[in-house]
C-alpha positions as CSV (number, residue, x, y, z in Angstrom):
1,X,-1.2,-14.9,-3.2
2,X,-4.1,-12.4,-3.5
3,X,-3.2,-8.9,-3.4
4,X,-5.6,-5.8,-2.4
5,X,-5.0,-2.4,-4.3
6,X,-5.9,0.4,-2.1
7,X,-3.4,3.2,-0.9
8,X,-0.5,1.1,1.1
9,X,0.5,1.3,4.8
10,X,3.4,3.3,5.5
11,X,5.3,0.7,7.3
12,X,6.6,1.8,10.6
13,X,9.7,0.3,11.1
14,X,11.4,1.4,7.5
15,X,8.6,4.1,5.9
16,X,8.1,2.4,2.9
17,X,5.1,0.9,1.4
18,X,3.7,-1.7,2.7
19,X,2.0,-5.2,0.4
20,X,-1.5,-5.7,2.2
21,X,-2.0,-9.7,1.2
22,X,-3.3,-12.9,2.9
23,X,-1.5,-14.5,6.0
24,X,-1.4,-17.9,3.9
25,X,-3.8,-20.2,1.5
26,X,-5.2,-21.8,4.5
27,X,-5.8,-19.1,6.5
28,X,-7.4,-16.0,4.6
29,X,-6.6,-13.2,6.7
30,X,-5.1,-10.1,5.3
31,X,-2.2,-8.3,6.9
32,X,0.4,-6.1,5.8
33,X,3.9,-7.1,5.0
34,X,7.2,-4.7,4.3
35,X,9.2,-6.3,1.7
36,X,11.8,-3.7,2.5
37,X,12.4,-5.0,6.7
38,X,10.2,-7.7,6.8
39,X,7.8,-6.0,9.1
40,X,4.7,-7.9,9.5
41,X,1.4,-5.6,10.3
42,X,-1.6,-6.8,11.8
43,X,-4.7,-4.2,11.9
44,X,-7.6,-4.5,14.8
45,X,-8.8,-8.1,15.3
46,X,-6.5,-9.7,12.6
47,X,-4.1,-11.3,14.7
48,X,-6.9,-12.6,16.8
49,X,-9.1,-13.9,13.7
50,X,-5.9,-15.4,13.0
51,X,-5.9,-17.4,17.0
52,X,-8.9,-18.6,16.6
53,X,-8.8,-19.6,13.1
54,X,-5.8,-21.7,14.4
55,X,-6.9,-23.1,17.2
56,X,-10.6,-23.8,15.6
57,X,-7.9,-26.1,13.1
58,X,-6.4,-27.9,15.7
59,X,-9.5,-28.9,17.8
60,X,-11.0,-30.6,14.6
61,X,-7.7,-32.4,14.0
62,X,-7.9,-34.2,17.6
């Protein structure tokens, strides 16, 4: 996995730091994970990027 190095997230479950990496190999979108709770964070537009990266995937798979 591809990690970012910038200043971390505070997660907002638990307060601690927060790994900002890719969603998955097939699907590069970055989001923020606690390792601490297992909080997953998704900034503006990620989780949508994610949608339609997804459903873009399954209507060339039909």
């Amino acid at each position: 996995m591809h990690f970012r190095v910038s200043h971390p997230r505070q997660c907002p479950k638990c307060g601690k730091s927060m790994l900002r990496k890719f969603y998955s190999y097939a699907y590069n979108v970055e989001i923020d994970t606690c390792q601490y709770c297992s909080l997953t964070w998704f900034d503006a537009d990620e989780l949508e990027l994610l949608q339609c990266l997804i459903e873009l995937e399954e209507k060339r798979s039909r």
